[in-house]
C-alpha positions in Angstrom: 0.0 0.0 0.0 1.6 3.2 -1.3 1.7 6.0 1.8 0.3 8.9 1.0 3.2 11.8 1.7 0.3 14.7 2.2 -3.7 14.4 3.1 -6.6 16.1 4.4 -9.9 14.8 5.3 -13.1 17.0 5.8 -10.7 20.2 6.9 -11.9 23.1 6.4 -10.5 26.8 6.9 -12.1 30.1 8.6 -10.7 33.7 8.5 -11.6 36.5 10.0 -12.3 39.4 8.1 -13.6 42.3 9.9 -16.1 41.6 11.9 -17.3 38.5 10.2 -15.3 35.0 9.1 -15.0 33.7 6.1 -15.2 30.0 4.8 -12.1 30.0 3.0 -11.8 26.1 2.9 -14.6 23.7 2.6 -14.7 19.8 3.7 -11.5 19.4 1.8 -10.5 16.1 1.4 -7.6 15.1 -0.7 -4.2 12.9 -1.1 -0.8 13.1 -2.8 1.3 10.3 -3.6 5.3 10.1 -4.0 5.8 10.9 -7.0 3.0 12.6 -8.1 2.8 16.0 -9.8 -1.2 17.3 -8.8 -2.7 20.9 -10.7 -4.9 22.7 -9.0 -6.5 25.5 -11.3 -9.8 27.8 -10.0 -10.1 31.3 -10.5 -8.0 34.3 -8.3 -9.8 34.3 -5.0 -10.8 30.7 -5.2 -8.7 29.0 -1.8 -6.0 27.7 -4.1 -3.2 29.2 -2.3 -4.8 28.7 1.1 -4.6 24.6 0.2 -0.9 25.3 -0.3 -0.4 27.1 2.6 -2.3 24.6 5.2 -0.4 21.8 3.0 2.7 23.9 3.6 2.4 24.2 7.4 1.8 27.9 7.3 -1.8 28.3 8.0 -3.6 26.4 10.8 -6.9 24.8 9.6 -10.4 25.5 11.6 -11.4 21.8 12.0 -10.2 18.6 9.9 -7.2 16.7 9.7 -4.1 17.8 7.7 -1.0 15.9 7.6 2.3 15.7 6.4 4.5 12.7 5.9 3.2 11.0 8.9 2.6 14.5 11.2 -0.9 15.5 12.1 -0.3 19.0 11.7 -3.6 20.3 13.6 -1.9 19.8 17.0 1.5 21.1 16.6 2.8 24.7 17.6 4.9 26.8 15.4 8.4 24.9 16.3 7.5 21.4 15.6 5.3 22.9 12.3 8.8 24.3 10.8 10.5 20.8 11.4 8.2 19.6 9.6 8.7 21.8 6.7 12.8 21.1 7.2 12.0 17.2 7.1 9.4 17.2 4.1 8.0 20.1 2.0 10.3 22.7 -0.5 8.2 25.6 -1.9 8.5 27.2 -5.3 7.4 30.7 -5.6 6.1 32.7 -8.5 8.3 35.5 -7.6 11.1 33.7 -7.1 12.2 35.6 -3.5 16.0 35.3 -4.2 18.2 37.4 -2.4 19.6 40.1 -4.2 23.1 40.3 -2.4 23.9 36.7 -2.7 25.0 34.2 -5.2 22.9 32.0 -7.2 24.9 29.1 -5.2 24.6 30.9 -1.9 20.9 31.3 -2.0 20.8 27.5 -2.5 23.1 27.3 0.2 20.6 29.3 2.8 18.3 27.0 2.4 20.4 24.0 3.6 21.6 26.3 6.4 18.1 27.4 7.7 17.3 23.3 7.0 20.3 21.6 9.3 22.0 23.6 11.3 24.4 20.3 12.2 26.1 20.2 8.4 29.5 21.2 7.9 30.3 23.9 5.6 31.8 21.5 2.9 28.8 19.5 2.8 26.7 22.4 2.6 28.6 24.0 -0.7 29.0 20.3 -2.5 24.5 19.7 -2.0 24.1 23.2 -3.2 26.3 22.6 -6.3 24.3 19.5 -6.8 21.4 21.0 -6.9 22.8 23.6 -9.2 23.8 21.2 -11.4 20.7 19.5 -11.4 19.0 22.6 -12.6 21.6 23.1 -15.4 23.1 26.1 -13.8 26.3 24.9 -12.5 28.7 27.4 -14.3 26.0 29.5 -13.0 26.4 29.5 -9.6 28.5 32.3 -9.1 26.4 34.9 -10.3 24.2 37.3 -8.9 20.0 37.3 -9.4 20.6 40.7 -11.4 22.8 38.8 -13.6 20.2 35.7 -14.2 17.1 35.7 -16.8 13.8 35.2 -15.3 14.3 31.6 -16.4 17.7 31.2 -14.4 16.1 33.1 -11.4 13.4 30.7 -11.3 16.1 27.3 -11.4 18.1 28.8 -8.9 14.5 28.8 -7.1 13.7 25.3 -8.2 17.1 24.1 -7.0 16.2 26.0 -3.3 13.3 24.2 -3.1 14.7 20.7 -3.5 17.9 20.9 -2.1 16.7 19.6 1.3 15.3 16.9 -0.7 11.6 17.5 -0.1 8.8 14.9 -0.6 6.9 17.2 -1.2 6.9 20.1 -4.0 4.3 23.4 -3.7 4.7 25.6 -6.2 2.5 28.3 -6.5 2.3 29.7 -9.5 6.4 29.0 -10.6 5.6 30.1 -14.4 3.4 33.2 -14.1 6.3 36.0 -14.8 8.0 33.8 -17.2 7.1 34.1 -20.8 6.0 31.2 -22.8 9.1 28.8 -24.3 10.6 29.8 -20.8 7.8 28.8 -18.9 7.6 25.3 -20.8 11.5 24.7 -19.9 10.7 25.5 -16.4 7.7 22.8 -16.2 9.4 20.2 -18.1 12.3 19.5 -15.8 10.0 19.8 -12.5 7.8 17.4 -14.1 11.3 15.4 -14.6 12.5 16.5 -11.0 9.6 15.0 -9.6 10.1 11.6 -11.5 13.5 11.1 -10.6 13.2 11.8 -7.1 9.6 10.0 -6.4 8.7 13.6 -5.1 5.1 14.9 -5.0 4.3 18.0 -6.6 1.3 20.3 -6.0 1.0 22.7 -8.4 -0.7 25.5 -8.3 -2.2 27.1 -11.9 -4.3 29.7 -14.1 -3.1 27.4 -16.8 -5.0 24.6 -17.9 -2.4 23.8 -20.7 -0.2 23.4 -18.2 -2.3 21.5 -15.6 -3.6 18.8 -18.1 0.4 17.2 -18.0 0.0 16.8 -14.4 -0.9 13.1 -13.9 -3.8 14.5 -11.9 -5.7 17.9 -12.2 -8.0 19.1 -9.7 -10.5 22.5 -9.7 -10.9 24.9 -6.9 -14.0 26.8 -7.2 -15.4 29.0 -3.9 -13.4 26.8 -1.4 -14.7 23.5 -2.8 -12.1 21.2 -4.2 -12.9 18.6 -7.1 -11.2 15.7 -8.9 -11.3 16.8 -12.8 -12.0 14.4 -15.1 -9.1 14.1 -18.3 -12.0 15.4 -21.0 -12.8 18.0 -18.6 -9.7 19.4 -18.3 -8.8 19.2 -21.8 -11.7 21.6 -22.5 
């Protein structure tokens, strides 16, 4: 029986907004498997980024059950929530959040830093030019974010994300400032990323062209979440 490396059952999510609270999440109940690259596409407003930030540790859910790996998350505080992250989950912005001051390899780096703070320096360097590499930006690694495309900003954020070898993937949005045949690169080796390394991907979309190649595609529409059938998400 194949674990599942994130799920929810019946968890839903309230925010308060002035004086009222808002239903944000509705009776979610989902699963990812290892290896698995899910879309999720609904329109702006819809909850999508709220299920990546309760997947993601970052939001706490009203009721439900939410874990991760094999953590409940509903009962841990803030402390044993970021382990959690450390042990399991890389995210990929659409923005990309690089810091400006530092190397492509030392923003790589950071991550591994913030991750284990046990690792020697040496190992630290040689899994961050690894991931580089990985990426196709090892003669890279030396430059700036001012000296890299938008398609090398967004590798150098790729190779952040799984350098702490995640089982899980969120990417929210990775492709929206990146123009077309850039974008395409982009999605190609994360889909080939998650392959090689049995990691589960949640992706997060406006694009449906995209989402059909996930082997999964789900809608969120309102706070309800759906299973998409393959005609239905062709159209």
């Amino acid at each position: 029986m194949i674990e599942n490396i994130a799920r929810t059952r019946d968890m839903n999510l309230h925010l308060k907004s002035g004086g009222s609270a808002l239903h944000i999440l509705k009776s979610i109940t989902f699963a990812i498997n290892p290896g698995e690259v899910v879309s999720v596409v609904g329109p702006s407003g819809s909850g999508k980024t709220s299920l990546l930030m309760v997947l993601g540790g970052l939001e706490k859910v009203s009721d439900g059950l939410v874990s991760v790996g094999r953590s409940d998350l509903t009962g841990l505080d803030e402390d044993q929530l970021a382990d959690v992250r450390r042990q399991n989950i890389g995210i990929l912005f659409q923005n990309f959040h690089l810091i400006p001051s530092m190397t492509a390899l030392e923003n790589v780096a950071l991550a591994l830093e913030i991750a284990f703070d046990d690792l020697p320096l040496s190992e630290i360097r040689s899994r961050a030019r690894a991931a580089l590499a990985e990426v196709g930006l090892a003669e890279r690694e030396t430059h700036l974010p001012s000296a890299l495309s938008g398609g090398e900003q967004q590798r150098v954020g790729l190779a952040r994300a799984i350098v702490t070898r995640p089982r899980l993937l969120l990417a929210d949005e990775p492709t929206g400032n990146l123009d077309q045949e850039t974008a395409a690169s982009a999605i190609d080796l994360l889909f080939s990323l998650a392959r090689r390394n049995t990691m589960a991907v949640l992706l997060i979309t406006h694009d449906n062209g995209l989402a059909v190649r996930a082997d999964r595609r789900m809608r969120m529409d309102r706070g309800e979440l759906r299973e998409l059938e393959r005609e239905a998400a062709l159209s």
